[in-house]
C-alpha positions as CSV (number, residue, x, y, z in Angstrom):
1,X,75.6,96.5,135.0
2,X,74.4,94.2,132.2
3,X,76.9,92.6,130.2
4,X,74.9,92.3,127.3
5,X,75.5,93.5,123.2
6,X,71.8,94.4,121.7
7,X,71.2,95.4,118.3
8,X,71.0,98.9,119.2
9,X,75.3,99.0,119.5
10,X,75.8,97.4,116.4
11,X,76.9,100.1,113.7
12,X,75.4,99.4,110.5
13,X,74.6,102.6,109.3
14,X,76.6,103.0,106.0
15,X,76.7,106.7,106.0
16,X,77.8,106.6,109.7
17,X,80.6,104.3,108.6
18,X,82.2,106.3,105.4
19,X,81.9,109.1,108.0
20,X,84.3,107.3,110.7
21,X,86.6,106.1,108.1
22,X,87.0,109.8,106.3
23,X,86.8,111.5,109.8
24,X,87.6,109.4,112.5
25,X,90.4,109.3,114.9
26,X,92.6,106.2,115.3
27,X,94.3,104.6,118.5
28,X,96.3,102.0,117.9
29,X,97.0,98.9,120.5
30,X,98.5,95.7,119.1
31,X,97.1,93.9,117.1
32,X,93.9,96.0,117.1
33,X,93.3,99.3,115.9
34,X,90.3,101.8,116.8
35,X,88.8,104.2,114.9
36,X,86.1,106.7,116.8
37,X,84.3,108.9,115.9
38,X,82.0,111.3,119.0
39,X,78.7,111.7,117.3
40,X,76.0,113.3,119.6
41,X,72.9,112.1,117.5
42,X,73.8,108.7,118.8
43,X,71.9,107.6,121.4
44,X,74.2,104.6,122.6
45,X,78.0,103.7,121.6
46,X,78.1,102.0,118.8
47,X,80.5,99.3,117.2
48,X,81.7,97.2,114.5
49,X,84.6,94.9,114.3
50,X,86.3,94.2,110.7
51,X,89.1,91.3,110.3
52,X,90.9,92.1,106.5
53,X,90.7,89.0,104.2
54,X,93.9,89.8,103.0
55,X,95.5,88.2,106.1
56,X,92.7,85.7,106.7
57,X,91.9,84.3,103.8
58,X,89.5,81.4,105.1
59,X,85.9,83.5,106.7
60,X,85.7,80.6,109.4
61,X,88.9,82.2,110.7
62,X,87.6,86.1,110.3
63,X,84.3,85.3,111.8
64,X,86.3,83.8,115.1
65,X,88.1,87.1,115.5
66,X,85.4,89.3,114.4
67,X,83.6,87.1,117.5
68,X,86.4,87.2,120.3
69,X,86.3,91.4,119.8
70,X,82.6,91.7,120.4
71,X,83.0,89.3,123.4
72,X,85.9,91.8,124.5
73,X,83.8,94.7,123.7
74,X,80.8,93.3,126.0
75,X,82.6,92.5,128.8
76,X,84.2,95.8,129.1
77,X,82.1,97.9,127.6
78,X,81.7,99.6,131.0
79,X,84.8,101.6,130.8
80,X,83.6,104.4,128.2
81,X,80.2,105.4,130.9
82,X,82.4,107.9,132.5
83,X,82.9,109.8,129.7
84,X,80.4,112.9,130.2
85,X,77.5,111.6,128.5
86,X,79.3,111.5,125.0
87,X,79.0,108.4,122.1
88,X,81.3,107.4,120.1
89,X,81.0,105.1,116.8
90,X,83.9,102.5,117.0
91,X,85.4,100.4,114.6
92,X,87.6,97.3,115.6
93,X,90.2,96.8,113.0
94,X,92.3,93.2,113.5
95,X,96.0,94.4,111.9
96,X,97.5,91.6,113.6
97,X,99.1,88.4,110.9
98,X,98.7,85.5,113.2
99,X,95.9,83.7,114.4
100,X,95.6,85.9,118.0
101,X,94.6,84.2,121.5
102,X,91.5,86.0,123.0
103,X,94.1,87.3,126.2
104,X,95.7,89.3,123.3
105,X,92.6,90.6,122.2
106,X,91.0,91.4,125.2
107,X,94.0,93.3,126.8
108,X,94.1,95.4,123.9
109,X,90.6,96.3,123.6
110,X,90.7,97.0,127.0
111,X,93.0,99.5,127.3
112,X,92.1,101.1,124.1
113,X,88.7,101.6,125.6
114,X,90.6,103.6,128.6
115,X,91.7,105.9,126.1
116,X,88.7,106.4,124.9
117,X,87.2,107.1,127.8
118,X,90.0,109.9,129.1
């Protein structure tokens, strides 16, 4: 298994993205929140992460989080292949106040993506 994030799993389609956030489904695992959406004309998982500015006002301190959930994301991204061959468009939404440590993050991504993969 490689443990690697190409450009092919990063969600940047705009339309793709109004569509998860009017139709997607949301799991919620402190201090992250997941939205997914299963969309068989991907041909990977796809995912972005979003930090709101309104609780992190300075973009050195966004970018950190915004960094520690891809890193979480990578590294565990394994989880969703058993999920009988669907794809799913993910958004990573930081609802957390405080500065997080990466254990937080990582626990919580991790067992949101064993939800997601039920």
């Amino acid at each position: 298994m490689k443990f690697n994030f190409p450009k092919e799993e990063k969600l940047k389609s705009q339309r793709l993205i109004e569509q998860l956030i009017a139709e997607g489904r949301t799991l919620k695992t402190f201090p992250i929140k997941v939205i997914y959406l299963s969309d068989a004309s991907l041909e990977c998982h796809q995912i972005a992460c979003s930090v709101p500015k309104r609780n992190f006002k300075l973009a050195v301190r966004r970018n950190r989080i915004k960094r520690q959930m891809k890193e979480s994301y990578r590294l565990h991204k394994h989880l969703l292949t058993n999920n009988n061959g669907k794809n799913f468009a993910i958004l990573f939404v930081y609802i957390g106040k405080e500065k997080p440590l990466y254990d937080q993050i990582d626990s919580a991504i991790q067992s949101s993506l064993k939800q997601l993969a039920l």
